[in-house]
N, C-alpha and C positions, 0 to 999 in steps of 0.2 A: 505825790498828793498829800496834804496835810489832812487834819482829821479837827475839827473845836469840837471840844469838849465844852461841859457846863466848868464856868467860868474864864470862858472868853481866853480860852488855852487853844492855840490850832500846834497840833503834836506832830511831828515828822520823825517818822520811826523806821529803822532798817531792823529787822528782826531774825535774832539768829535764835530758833527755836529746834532745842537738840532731845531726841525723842529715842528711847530703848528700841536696840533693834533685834533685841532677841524676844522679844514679844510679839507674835506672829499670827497666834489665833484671835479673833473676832472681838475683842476687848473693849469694854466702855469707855477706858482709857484713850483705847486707840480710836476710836469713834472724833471723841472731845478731839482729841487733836490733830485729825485729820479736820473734822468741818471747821476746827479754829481757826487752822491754817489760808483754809479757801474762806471764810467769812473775813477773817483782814485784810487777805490780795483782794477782794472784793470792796474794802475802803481804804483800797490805795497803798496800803502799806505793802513794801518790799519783805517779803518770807522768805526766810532762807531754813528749810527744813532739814537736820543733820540727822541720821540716823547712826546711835553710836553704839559700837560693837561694844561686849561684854555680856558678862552672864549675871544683869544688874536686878539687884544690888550687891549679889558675892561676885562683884567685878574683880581681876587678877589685878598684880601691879602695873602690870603693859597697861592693861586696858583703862586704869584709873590713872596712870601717865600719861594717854593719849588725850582724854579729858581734860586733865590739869593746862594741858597745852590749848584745848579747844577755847576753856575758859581765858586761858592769856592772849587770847590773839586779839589783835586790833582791826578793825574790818576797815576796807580803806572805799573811799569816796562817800562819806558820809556827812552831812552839808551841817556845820557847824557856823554860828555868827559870832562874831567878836565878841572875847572877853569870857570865854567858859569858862566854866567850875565843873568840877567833879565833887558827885555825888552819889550815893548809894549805885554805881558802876552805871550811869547814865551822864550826860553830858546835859549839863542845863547852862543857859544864857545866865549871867551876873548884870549883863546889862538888858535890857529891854527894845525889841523891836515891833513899833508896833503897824501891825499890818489890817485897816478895816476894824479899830477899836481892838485887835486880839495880841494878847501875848505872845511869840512864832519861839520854840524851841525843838530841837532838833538829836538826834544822836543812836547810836548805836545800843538792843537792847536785848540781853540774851537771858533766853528764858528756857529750863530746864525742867524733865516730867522728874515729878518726886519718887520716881524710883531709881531715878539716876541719882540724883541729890542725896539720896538716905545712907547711898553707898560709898558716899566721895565726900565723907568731911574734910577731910585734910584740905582737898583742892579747893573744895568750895572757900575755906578757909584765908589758903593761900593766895585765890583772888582777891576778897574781901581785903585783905593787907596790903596788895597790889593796888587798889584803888580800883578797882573795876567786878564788884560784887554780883553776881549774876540774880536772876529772880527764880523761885522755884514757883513750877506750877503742881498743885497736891491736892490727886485725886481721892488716893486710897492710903492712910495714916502706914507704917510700918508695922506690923506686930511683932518682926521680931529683930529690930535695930530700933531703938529708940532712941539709945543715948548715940546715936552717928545721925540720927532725923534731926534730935537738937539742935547738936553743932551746927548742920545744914540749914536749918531754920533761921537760925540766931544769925547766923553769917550773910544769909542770903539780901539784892535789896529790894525785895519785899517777897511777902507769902500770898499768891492767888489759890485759892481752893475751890477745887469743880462744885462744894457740896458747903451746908451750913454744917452740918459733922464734920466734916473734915476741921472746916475755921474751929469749933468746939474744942475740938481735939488739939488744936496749933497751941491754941490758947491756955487750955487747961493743963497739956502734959508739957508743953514745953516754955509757956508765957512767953509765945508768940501773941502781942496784943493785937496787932495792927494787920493782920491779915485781912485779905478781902474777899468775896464769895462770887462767882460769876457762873451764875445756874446754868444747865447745858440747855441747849434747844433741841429741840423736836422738827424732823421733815414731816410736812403734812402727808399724809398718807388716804386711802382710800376704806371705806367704813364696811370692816370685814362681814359677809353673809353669814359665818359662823355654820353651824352644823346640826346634823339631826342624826342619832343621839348627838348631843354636846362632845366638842373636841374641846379639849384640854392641852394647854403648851406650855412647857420649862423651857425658855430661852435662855441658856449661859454654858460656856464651858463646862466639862465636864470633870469637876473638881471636888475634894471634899467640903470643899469651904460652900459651896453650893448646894450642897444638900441634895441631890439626886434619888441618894438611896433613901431617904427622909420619902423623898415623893413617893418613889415605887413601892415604899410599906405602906401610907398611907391610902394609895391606891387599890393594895390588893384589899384594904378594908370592907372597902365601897365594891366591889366588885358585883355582887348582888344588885346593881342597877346598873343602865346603860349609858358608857361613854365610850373616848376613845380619848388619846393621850399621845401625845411628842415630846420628847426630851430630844433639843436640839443645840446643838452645840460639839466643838470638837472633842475627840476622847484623846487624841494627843497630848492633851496639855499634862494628864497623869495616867498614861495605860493601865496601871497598876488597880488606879480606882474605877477608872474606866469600866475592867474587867471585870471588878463586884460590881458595880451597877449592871451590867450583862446579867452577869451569874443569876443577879435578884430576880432578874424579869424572868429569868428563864427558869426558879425553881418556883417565882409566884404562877406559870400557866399562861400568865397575863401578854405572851407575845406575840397574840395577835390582835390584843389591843394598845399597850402601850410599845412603842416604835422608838427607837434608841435611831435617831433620824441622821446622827454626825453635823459637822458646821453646814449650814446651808446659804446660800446667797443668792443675788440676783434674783430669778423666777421662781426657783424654788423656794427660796424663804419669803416670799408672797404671796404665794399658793397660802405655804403651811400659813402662814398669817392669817389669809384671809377665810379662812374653814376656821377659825379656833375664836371659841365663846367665852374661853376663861383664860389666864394667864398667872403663873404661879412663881414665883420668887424667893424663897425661904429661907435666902443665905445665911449664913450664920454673923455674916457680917458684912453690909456695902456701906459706901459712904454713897451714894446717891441711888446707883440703880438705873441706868437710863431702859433699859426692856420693860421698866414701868411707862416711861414715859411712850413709847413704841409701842404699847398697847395700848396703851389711852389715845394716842394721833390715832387711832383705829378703833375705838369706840369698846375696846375689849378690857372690861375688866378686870381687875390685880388682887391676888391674895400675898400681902409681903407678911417679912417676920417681926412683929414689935420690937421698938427698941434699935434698929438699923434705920441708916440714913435711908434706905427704900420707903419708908414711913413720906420723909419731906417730897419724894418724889410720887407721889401716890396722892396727895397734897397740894399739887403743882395745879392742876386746872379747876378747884373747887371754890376759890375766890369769884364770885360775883363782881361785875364794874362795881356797884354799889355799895361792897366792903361785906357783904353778910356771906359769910360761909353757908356751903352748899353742902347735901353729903358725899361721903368717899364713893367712888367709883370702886369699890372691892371694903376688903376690912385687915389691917394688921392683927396678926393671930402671934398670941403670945402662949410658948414651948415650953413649959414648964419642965419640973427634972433635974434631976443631976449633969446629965448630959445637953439637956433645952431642945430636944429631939422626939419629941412623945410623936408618935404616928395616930396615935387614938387622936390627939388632937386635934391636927391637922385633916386624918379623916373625918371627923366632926363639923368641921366648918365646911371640907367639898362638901358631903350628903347632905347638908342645910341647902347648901345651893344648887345640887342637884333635885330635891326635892319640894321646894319652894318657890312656884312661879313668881309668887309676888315679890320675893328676892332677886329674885333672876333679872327681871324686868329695873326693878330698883337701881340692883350695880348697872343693870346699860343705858339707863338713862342716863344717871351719873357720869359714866364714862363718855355718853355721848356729848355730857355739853362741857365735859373738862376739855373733849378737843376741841372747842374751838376757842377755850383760854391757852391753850400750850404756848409759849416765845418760841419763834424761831433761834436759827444759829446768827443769823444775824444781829440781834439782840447782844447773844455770849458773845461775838467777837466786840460789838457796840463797850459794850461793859468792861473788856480785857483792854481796849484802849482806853477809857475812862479812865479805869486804876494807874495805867501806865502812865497818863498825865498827869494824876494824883502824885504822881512819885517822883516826877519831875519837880511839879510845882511845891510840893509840903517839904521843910526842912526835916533832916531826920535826924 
């Protein structure tokens, strides 16, 4: 099945999309590219999902030779018309067929999560020389490969980014200009009953970069009024940190109100969903954030950290048809410090909102009418092929 795009482009894509398979816990990443997946076999495109060993992006040499091979293959039955060219590792018509007023091209198109990419310049490299450039898709910038994200950038034939940070980022550290941004979607979800006292939820991984321990100081601040608290998400992913966050709850007293819940799924993580009145985010750094949006398809309120792409997604349902911005469903709260970690802070802003009905009531309004601006995923896959027939069509 073909796909027209705006400008009378109908695109026939076989899609080889090669995704970290040491990435296992409950990841925004892996979210995006699990519903991308099923949102294009949904417009007819052929997916072909590879999940590639290594321990990416300090992939070994086996494991970034297996790669370099994955990107040199040629994928066979893939309906080509007379007269191709090669371009930016996509197969475009030189000549024109047209079908019902539309331009018909066709070809095979492999698209990479940019934590594989950051890790593999060389190959990415090596194909881009080979004629057959692959596309990164980039969620989350590198912090600590920059100059091998470059290379990968530079090489790749083109940059899609889950997030408007992210592109930011392409742009600024690596003068990637032409990147493109394909916001994630949101499943509709059911409009949480919330709780009495108020429940409180940290949905992410249990990592430093998330800020965990951040919450559970903060918490023990407020402790003087009544809530209750889940920090959910797996402690696999850093036991080490895991174990202070433990420790903290257990020398704050606070354990039997704040619940160190582990990854949850299915019935359980809609339960906890649907009891929780606030939603907490305060990572030290996302490029988008989708558990903002996961709370807002559910009518719950977000406290994100200033300054992080959780900002844009906290942002996402407050446009009006009309064009006039609505307020935040929550408020990004800026950490001052040496460290950008004050707990005073952060406890400042829960007790405002523990304390302030007319607050309280404000963020749920808020939240309640951003859900029914959220995109679905149908939209993000709409968009991912969009681009992909930008890239066909635009010389580069």
């Amino acid at each position: 099945m073909g796909y027209v795009c705006p400008g009378s482009v109908r695109l026939t894509v076989h899609l080889r999309f090669l995704v970290p398979a040491n990435i296992r816990h409950n990841s925004g990443g892996n979210v995006y590219n699990a519903r991308l997946a099923e949102g294009l076999g949904a417009l007819g495109v052929e997916v072909e999902v590879l999940a590639v060993d290594g321990s990416w992006p300090e992939a070994n040499t086996n494991d970034r030779r297996r790669l370099g091979g994955l990107l040199s293959e040629r994928q066979a039955g893939t309906e080509h018309t007379s007269g191709t060219e090669h371009t930016s590792g996509t197969e475009r018509t030189s000549g024109t067929e047209h079908t019902s007023g539309t331009e018909h091209t066709s070809g095979t198109v492999t698209l990479v999560d940019g934590l594989i990419a950051c890790g593999a310049p060389n190959e990415f490299e090596a194909a881009a020389a080979a004629g057959h450039p692959a596309w990164v898709l980039l969620h989350m910038p590198s912090p600590t490969h920059p100059d091998r994200e470059r290379r990968s950038l530079r090489a790749a034939a083109g940059v899609i980014c889950s997030s408007s940070s992210a592109a930011d980022h392409a742009t600024k550290r690596h003068g990637v200009q032409d990147s493109r941004v394909a916001l994630p979607g949101t499943d509709p979800a059911p409009v949480a009953a919330g709780s009495q006292p108020p429940h409180i939820v940290a949905v992410a991984a249990v990592l430093p970069n998330k800020c965990q321990l951040l919450t559970v100081e903060a918490l023990t601040k407020v402790q003087d009024l009544e809530w209750s608290a889940s920090l959910v998400g797996t402690p696999d992913a850093d036991p080490v940190y895991a174990a202070q966050v433990r420790a903290a709850i257990d020398a704050s007293g606070l354990g039997h109100r704040i619940q160190l819940a582990g990854q949850l799924v299915g019935q359980e993580l809609a339960d906890e969903w649907h009891r929780a009145d606030l939603s907490l985010l305060v990572s030290r750094a996302e490029a988008f954030g989708l558990v903002v949006t996961e709370s807002l398809a559910r009518g719950i309120p977000v406290i994100v950290r200033a300054g992080t792409g959780a900002v844009e997604a906290l942002g996402m349902g407050n446009r009006a048809p009309e064009g006039r911005e609505e307020a935040l469903p929550g408020t990004a709260v800026v950490l001052p410090g040496p460290d950008h970690n004050d707990p005073e802070v952060l406890a400042a802003v829960i007790r405002k909102w523990l304390t302030d009905a007319t607050l309280r009531a404000e963020w749920q309004a808020a939240a309640l009418a951003a859900r029914e601006r959220l995109p679905g995923w149908d939209t993000t896959a709409r968009d991912v092929l969009g681009i992909f027939a930008a890239g066909y069509t635009k010389p580069r």
